[in-house]
N, CA, C and O atoms as a Tripos MOL2 file, in Angstrom:
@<TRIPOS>MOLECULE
protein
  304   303    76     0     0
PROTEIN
NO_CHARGES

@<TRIPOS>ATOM
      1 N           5.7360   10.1120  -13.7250 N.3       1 UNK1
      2 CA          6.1100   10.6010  -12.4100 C.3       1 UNK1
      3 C           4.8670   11.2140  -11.7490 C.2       1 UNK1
      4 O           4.1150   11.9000  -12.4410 O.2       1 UNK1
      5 N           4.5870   10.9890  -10.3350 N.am      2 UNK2
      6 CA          3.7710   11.2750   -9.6280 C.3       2 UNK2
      7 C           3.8900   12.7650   -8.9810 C.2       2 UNK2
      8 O           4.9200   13.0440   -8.3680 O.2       2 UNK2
      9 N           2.9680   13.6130   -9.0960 N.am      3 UNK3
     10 CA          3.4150   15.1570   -8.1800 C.3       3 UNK3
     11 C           2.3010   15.1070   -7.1800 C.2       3 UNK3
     12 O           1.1010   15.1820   -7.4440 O.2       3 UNK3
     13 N           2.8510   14.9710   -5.9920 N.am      4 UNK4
     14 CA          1.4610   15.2920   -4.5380 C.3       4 UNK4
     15 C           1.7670   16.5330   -4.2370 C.2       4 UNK4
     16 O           2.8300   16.8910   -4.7420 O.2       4 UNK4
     17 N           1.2840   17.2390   -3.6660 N.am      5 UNK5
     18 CA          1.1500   18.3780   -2.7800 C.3       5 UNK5
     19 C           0.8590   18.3310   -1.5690 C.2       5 UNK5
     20 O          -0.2970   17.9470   -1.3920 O.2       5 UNK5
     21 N           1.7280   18.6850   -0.1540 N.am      6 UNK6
     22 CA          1.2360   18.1120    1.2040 C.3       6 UNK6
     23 C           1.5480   19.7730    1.6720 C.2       6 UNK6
     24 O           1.8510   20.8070    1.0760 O.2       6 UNK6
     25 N           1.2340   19.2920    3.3690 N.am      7 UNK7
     26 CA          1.2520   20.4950    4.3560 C.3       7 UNK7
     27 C           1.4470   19.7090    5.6940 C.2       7 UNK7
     28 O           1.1480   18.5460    5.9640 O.2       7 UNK7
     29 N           2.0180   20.6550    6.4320 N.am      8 UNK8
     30 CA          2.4560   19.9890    7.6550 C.3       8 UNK8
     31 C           1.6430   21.1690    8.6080 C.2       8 UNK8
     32 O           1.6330   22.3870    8.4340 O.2       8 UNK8
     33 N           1.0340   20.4420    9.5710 N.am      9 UNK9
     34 CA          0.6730   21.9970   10.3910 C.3       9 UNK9
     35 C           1.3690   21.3930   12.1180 C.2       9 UNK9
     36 O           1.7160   20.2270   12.3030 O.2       9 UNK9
     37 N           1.4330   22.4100   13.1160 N.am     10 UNK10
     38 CA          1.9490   22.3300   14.1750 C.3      10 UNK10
     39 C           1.8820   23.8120   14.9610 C.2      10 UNK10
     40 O           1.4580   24.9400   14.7100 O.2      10 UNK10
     41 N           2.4280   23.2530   15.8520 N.am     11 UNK11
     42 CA          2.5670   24.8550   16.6720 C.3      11 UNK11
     43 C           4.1040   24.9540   17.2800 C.2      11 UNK11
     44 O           4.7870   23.9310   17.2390 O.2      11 UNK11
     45 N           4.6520   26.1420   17.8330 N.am     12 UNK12
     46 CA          5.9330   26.2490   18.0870 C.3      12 UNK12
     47 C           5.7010   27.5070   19.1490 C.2      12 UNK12
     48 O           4.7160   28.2440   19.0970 O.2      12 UNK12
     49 N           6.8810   27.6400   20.2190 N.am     13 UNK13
     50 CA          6.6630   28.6580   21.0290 C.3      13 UNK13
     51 C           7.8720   30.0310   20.6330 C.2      13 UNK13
     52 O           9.1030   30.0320   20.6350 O.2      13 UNK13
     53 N           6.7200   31.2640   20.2740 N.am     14 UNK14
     54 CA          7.5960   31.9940   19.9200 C.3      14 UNK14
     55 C           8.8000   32.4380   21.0880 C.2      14 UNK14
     56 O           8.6360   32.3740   22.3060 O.2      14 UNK14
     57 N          10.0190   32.8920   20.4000 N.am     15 UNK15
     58 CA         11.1020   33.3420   21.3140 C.3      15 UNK15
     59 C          10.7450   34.2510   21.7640 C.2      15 UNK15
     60 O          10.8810   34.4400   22.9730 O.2      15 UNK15
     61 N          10.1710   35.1260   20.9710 N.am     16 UNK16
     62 CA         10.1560   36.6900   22.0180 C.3      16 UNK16
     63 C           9.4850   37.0800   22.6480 C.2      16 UNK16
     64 O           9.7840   37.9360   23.4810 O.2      16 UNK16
     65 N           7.6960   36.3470   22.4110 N.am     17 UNK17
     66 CA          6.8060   36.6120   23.3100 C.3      17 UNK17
     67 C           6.4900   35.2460   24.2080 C.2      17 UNK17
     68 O           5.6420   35.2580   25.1000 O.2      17 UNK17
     69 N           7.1290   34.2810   23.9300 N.am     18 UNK18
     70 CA          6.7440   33.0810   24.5130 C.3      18 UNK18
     71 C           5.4780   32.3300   24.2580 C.2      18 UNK18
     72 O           5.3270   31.2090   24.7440 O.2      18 UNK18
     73 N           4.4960   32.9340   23.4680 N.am     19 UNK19
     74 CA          3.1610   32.2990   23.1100 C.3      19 UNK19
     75 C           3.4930   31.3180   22.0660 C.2      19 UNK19
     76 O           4.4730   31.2800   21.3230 O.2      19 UNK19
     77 N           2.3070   30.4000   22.1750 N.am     20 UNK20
     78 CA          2.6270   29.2100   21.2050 C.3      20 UNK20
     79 C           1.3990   29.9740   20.2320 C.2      20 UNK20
     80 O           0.3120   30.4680   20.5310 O.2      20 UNK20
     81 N           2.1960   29.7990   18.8100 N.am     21 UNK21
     82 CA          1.8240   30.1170   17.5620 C.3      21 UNK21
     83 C           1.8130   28.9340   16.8400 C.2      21 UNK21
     84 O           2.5380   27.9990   17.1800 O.2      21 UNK21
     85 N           0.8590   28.8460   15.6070 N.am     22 UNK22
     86 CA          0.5720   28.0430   14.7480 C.3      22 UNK22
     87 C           1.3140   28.3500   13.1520 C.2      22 UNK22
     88 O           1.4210   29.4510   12.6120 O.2      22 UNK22
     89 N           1.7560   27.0630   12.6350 N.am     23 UNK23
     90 CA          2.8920   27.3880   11.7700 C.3      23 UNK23
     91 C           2.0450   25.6890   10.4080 C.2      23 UNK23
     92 O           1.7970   24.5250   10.7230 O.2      23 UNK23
     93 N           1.8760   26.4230    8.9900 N.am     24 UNK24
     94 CA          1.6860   25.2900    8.0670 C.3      24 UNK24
     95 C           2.9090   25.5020    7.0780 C.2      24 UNK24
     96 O           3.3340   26.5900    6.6890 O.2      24 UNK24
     97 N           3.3450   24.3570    6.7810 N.am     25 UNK25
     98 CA          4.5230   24.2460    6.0400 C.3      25 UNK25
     99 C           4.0650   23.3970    4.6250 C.2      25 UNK25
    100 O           3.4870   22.3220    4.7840 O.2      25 UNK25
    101 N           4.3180   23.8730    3.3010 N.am     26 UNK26
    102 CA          3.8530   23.2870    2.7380 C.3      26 UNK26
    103 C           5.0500   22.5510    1.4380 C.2      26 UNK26
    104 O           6.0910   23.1520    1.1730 O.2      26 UNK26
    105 N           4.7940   21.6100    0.9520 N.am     27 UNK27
    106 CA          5.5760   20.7730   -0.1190 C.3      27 UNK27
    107 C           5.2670   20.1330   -1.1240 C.2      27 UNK27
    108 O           4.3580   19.3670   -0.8020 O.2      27 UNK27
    109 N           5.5560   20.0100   -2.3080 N.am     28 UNK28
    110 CA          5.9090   19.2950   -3.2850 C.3      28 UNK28
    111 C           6.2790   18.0300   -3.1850 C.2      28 UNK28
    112 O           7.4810   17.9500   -2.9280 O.2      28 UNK28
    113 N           5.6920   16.9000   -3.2920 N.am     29 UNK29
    114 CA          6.6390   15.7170   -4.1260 C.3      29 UNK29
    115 C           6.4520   15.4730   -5.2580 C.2      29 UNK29
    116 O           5.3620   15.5110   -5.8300 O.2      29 UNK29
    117 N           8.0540   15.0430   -5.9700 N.am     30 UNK30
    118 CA          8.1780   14.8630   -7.1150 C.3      30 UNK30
    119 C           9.0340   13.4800   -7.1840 C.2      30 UNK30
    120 O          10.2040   13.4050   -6.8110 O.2      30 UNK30
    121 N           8.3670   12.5220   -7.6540 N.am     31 UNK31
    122 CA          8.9140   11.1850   -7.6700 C.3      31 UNK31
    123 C           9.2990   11.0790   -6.3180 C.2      31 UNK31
    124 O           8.3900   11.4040   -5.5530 O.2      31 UNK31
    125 N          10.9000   10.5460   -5.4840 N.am     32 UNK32
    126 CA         10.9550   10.6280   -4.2810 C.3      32 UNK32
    127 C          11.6500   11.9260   -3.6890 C.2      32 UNK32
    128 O          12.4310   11.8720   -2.7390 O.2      32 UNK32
    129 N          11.3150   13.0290   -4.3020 N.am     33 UNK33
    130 CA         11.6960   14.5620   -3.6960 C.3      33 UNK33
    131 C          11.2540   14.8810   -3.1740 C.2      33 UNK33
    132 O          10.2000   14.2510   -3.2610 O.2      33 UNK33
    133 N          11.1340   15.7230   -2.3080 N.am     34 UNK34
    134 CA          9.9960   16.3350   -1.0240 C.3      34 UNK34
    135 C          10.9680   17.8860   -1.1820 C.2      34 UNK34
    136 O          12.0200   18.1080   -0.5810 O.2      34 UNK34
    137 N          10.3380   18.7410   -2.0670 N.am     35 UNK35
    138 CA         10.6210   20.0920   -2.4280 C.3      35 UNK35
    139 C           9.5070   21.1460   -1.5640 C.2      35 UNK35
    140 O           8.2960   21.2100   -1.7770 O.2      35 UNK35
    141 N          10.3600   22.0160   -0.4380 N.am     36 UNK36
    142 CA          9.4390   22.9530    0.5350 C.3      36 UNK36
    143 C           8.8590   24.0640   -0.7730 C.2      36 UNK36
    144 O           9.4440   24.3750   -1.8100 O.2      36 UNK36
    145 N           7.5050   24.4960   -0.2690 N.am     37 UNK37
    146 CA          7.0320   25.5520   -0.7730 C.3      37 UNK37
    147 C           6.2840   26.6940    0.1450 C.2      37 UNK37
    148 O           5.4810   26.5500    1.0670 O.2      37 UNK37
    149 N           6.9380   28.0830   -0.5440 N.am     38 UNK38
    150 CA          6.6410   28.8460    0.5140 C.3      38 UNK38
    151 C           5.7250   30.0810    0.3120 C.2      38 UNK38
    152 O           6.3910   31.1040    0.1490 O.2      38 UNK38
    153 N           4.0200   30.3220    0.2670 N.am     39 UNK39
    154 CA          3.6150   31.3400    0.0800 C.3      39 UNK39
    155 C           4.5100   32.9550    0.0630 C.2      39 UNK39
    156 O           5.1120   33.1510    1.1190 O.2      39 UNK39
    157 N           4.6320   33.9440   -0.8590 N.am     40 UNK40
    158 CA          5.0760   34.8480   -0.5560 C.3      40 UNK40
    159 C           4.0960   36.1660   -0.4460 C.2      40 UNK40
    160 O           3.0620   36.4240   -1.0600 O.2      40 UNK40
    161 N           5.2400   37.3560    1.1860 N.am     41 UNK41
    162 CA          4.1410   37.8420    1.1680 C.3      41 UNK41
    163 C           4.7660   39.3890    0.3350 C.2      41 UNK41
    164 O           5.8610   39.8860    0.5990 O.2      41 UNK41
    165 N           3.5980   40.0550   -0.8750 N.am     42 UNK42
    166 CA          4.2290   40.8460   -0.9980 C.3      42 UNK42
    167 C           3.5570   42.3220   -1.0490 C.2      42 UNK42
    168 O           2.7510   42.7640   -1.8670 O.2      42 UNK42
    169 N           4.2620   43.0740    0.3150 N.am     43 UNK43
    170 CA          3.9700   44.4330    0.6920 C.3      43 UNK43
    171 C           3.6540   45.2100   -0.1170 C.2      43 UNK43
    172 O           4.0610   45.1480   -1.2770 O.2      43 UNK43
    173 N           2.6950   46.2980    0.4110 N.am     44 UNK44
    174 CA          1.9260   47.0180   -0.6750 C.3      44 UNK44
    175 C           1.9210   48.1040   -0.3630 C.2      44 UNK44
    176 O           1.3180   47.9200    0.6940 O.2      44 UNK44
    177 N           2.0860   49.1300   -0.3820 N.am     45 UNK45
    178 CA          2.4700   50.4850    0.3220 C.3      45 UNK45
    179 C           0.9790   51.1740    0.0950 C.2      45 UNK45
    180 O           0.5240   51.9680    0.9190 O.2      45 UNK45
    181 N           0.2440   50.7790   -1.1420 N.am     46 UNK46
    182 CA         -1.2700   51.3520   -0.8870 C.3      46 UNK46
    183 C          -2.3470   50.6160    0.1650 C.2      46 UNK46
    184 O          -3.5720   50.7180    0.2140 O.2      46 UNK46
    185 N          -1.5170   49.9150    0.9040 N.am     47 UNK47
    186 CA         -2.2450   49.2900    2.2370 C.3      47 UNK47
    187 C          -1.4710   49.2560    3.1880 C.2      47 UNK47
    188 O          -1.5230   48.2140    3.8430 O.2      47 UNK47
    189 N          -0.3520   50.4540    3.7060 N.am     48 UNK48
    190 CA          0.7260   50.5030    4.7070 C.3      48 UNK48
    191 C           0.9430   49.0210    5.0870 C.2      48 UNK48
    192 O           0.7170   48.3720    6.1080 O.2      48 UNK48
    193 N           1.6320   48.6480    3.5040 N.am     49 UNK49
    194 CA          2.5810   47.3160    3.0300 C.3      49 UNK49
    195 C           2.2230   46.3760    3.7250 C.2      49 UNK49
    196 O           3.0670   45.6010    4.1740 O.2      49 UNK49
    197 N           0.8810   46.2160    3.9830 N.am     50 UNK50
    198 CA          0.0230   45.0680    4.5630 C.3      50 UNK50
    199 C          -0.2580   43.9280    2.7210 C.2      50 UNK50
    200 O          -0.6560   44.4600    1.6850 O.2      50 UNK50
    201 N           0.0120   42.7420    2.8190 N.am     51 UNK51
    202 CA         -1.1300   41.9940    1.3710 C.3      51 UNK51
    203 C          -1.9880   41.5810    1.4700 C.2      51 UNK51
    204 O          -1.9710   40.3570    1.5940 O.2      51 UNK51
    205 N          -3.1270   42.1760    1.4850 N.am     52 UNK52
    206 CA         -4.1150   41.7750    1.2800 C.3      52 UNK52
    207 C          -4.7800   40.5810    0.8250 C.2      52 UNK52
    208 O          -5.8340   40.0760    1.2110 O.2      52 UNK52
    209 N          -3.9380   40.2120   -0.1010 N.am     53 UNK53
    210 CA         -4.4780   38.8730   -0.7560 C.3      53 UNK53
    211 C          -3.5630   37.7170   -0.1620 C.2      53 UNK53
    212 O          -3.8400   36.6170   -0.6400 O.2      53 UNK53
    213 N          -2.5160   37.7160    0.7900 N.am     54 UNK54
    214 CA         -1.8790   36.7530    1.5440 C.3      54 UNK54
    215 C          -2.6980   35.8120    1.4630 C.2      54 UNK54
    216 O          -2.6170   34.8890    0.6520 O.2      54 UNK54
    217 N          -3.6710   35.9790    2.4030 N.am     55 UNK55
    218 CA         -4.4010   35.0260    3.6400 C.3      55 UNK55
    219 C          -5.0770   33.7550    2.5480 C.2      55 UNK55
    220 O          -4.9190   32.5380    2.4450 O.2      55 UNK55
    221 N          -6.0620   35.0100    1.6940 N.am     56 UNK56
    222 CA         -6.3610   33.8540    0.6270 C.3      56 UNK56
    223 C          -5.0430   32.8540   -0.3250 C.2      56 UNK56
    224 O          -5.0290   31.7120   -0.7840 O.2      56 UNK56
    225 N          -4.2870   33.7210   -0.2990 N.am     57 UNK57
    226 CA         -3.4290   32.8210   -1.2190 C.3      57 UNK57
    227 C          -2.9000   31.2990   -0.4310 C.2      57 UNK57
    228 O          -2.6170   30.1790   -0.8560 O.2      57 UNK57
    229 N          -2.9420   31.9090    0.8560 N.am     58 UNK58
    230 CA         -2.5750   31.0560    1.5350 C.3      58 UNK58
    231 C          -3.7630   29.6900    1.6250 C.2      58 UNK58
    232 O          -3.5720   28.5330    1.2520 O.2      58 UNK58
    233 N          -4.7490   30.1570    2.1170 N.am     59 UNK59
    234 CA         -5.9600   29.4800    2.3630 C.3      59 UNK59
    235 C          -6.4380   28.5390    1.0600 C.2      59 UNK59
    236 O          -7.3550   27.7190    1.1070 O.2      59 UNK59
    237 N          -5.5370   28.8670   -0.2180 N.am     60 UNK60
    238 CA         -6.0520   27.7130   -1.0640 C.3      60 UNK60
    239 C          -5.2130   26.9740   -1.4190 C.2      60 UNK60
    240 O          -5.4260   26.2870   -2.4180 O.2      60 UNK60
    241 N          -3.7120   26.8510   -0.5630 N.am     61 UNK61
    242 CA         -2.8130   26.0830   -0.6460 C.3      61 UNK61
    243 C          -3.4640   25.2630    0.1890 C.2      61 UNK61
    244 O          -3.9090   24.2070   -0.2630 O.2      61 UNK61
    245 N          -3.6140   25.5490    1.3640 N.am     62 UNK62
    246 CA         -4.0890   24.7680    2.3100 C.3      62 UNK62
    247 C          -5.6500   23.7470    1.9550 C.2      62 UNK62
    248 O          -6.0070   22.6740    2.4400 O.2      62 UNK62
    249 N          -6.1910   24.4840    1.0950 N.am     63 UNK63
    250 CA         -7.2340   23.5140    0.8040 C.3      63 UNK63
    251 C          -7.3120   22.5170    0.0330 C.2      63 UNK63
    252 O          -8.2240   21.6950   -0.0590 O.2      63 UNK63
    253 N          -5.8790   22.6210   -0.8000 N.am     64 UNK64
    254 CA         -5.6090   21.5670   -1.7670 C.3      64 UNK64
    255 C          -4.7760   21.0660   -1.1470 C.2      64 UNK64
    256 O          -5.2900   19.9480   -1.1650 O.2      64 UNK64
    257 N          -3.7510   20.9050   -0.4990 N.am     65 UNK65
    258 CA         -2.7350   19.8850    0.0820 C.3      65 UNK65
    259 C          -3.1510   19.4230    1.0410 C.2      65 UNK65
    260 O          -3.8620   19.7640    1.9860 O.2      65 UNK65
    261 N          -2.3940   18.2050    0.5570 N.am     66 UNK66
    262 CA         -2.9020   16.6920    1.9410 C.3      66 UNK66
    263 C          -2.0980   16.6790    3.0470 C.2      66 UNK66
    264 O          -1.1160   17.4040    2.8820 O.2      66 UNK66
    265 N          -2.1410   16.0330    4.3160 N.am     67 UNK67
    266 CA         -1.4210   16.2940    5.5620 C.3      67 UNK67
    267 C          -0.1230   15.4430    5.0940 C.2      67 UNK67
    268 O          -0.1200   14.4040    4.4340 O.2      67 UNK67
    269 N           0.9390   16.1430    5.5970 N.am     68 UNK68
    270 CA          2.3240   15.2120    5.1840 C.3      68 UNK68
    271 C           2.4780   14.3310    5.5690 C.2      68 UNK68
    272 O           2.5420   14.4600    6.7910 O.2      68 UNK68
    273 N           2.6290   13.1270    5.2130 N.am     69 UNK69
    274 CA          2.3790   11.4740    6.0680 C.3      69 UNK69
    275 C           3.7510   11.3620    6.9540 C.2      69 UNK69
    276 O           4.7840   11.7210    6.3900 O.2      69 UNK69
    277 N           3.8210   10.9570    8.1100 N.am     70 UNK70
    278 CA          4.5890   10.7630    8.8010 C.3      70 UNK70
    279 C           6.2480   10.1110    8.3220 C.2      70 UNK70
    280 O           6.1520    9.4700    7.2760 O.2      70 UNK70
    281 N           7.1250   10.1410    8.6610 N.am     71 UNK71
    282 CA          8.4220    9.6550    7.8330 C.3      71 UNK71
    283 C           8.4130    7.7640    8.5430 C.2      71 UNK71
    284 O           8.2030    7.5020    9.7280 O.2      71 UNK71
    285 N           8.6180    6.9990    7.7450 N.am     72 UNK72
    286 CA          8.6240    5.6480    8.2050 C.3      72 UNK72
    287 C           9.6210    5.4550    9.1910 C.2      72 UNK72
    288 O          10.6250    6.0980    8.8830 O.2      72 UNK72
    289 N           9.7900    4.6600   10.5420 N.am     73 UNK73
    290 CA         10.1650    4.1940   11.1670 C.3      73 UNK73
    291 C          10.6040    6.1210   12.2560 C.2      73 UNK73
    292 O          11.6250    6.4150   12.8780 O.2      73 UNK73
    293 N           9.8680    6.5990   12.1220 N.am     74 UNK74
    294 CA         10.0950    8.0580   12.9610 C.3      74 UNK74
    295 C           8.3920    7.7440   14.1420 C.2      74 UNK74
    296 O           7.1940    7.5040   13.9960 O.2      74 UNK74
    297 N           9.4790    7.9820   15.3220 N.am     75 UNK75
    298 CA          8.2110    7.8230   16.2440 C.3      75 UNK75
    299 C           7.6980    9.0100   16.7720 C.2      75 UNK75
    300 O           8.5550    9.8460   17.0640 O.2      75 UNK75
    301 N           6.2960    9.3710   17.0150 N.am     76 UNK76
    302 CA          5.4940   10.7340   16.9000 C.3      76 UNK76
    303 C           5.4230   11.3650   18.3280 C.2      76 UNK76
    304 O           4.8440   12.4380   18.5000 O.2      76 UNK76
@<TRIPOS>BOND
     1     1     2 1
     2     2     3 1
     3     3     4 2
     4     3     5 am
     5     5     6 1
     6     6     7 1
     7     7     8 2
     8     7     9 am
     9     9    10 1
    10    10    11 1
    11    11    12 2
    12    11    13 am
    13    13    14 1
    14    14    15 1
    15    15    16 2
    16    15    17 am
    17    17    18 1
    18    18    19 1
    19    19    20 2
    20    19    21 am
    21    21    22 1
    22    22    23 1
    23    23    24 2
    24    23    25 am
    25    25    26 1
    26    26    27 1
    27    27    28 2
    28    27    29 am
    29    29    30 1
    30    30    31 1
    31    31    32 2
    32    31    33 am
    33    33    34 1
    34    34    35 1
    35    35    36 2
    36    35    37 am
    37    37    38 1
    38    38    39 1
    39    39    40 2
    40    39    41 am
    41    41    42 1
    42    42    43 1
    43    43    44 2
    44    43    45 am
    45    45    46 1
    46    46    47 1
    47    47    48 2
    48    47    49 am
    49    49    50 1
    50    50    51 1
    51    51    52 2
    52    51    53 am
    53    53    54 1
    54    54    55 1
    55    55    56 2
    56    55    57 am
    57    57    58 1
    58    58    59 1
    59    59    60 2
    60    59    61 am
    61    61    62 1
    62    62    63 1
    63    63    64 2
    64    63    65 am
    65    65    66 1
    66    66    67 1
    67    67    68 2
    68    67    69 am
    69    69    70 1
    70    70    71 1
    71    71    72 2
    72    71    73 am
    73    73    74 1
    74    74    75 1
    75    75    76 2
    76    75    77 am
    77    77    78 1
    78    78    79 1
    79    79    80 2
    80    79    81 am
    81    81    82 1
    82    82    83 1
    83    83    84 2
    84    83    85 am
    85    85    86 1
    86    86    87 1
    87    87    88 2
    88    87    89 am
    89    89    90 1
    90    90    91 1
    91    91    92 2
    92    91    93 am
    93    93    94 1
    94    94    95 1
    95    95    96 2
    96    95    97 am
    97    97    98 1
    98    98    99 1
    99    99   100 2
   100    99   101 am
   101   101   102 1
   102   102   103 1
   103   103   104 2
   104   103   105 am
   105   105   106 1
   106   106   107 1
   107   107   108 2
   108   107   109 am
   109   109   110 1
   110   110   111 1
   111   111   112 2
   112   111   113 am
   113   113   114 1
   114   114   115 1
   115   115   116 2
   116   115   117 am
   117   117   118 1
   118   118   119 1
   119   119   120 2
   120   119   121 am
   121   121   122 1
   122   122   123 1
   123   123   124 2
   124   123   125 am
   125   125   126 1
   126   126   127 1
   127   127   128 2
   128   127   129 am
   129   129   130 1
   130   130   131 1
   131   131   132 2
   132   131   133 am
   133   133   134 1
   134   134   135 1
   135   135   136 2
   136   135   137 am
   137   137   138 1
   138   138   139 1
   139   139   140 2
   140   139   141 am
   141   141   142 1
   142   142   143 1
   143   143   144 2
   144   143   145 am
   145   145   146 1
   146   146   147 1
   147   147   148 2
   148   147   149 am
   149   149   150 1
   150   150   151 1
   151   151   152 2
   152   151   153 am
   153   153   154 1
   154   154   155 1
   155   155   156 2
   156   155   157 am
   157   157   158 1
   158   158   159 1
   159   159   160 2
   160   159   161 am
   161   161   162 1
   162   162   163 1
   163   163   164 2
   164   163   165 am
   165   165   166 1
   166   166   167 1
   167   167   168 2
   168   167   169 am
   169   169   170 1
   170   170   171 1
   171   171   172 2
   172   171   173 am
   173   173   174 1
   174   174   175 1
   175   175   176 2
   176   175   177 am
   177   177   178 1
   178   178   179 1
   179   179   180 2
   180   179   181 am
   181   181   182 1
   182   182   183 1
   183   183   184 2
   184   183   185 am
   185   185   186 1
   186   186   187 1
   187   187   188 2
   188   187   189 am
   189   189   190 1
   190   190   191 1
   191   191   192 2
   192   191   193 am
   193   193   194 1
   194   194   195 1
   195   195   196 2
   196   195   197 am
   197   197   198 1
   198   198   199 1
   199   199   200 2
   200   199   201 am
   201   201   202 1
   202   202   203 1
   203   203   204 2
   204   203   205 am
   205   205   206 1
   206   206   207 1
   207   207   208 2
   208   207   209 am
   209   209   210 1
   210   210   211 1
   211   211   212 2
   212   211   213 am
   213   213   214 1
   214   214   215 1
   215   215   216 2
   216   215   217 am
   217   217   218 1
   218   218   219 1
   219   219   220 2
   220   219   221 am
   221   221   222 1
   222   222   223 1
   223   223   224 2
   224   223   225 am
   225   225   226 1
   226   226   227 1
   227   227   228 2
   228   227   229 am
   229   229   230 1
   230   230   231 1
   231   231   232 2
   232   231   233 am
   233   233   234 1
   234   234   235 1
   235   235   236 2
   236   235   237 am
   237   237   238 1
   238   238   239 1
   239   239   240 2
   240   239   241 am
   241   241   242 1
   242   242   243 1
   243   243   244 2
   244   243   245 am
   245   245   246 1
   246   246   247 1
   247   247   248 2
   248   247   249 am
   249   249   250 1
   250   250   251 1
   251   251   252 2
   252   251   253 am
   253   253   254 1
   254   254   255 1
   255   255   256 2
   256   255   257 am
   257   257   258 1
   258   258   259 1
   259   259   260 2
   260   259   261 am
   261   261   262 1
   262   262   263 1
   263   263   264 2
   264   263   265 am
   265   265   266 1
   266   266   267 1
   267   267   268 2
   268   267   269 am
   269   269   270 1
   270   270   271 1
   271   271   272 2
   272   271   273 am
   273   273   274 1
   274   274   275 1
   275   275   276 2
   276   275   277 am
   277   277   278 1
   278   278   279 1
   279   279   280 2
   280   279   281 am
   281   281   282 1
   282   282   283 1
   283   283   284 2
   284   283   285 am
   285   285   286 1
   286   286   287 1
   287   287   288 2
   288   287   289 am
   289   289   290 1
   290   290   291 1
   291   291   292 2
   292   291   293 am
   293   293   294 1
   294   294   295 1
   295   295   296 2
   296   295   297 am
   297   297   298 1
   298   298   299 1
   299   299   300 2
   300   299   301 am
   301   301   302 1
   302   302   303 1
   303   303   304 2
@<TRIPOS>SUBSTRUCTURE
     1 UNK1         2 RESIDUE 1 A UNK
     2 UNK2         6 RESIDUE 1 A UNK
     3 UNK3        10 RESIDUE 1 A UNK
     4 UNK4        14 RESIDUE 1 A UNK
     5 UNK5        18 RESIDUE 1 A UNK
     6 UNK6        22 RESIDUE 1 A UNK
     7 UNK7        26 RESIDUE 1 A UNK
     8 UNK8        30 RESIDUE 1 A UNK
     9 UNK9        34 RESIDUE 1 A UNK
    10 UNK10       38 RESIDUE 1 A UNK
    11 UNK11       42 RESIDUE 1 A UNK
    12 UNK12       46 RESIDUE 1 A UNK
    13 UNK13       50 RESIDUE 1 A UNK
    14 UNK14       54 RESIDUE 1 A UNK
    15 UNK15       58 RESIDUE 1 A UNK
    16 UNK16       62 RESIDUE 1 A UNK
    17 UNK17       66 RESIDUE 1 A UNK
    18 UNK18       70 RESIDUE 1 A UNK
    19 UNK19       74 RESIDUE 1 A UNK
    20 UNK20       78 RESIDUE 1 A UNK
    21 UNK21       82 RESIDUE 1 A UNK
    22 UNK22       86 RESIDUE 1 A UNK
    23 UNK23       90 RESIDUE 1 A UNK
    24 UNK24       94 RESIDUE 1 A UNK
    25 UNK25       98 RESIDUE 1 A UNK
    26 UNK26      102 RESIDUE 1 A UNK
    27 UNK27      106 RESIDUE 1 A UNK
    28 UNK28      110 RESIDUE 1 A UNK
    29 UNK29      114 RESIDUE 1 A UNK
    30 UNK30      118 RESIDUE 1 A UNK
    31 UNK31      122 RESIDUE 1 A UNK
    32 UNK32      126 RESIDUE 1 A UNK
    33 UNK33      130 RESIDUE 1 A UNK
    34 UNK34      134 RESIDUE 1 A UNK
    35 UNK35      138 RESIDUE 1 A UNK
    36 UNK36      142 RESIDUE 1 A UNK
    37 UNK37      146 RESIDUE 1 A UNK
    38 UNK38      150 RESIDUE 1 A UNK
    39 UNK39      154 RESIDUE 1 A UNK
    40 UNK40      158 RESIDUE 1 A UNK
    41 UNK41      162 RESIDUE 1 A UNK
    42 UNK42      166 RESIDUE 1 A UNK
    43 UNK43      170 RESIDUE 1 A UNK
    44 UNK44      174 RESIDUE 1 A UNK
    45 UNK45      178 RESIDUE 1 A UNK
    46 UNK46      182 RESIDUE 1 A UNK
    47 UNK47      186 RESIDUE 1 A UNK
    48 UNK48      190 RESIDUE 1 A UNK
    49 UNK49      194 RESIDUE 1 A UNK
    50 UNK50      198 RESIDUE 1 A UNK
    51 UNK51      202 RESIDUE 1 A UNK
    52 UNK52      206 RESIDUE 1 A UNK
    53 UNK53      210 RESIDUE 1 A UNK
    54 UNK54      214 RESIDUE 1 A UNK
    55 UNK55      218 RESIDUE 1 A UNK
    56 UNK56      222 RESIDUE 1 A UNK
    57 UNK57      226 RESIDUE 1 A UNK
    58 UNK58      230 RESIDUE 1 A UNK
    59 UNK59      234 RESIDUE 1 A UNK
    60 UNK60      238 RESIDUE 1 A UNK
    61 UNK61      242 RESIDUE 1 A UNK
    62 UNK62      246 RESIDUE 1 A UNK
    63 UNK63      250 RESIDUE 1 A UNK
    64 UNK64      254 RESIDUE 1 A UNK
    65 UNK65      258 RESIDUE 1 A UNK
    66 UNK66      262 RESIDUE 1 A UNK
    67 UNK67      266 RESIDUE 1 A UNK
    68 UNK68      270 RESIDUE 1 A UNK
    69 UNK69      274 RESIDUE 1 A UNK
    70 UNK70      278 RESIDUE 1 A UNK
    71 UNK71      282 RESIDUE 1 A UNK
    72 UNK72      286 RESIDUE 1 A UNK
    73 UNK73      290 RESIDUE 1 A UNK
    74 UNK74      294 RESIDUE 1 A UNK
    75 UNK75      298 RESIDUE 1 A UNK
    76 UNK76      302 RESIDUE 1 A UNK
């Protein structure tokens, strides 16, 4: 069985301030599964529950996953 790792990136307009924000979504395939995966963030009260190490954790998902290939017969 084959395991890829992908990411989807895009932008979306937030509801409450109306600005368009940038959003990466990332996944698993496993044989023909497409399982979401979701960095977690976890608050730290010795950094007024900011994580510090988010960004990176994030930033090396992103450097290992490939762009999610488009779904067949879905027009862009």
């Amino acid at each position: 069985m084959t395991v890829k790792f992908f990411k989807k990136t895009g932008t979306y307009n937030d509801k409450e301030t109306g600005k368009e924000k940038r959003f990466t979504n990332f996944y698993v395939e496993c044989g023909d599964k497409l399982i979401p995966v979701e960095p977690v963030y976890f608050p730290n009260p010795q950094f007024e529950n900011r994580d510090p190490q988010y960004q990176g954790r994030k930033a090396v998902l992103e450097a290992f996953a490939e762009e999610l290939p488009a779904k067949e017969g879905a027009s862009a």
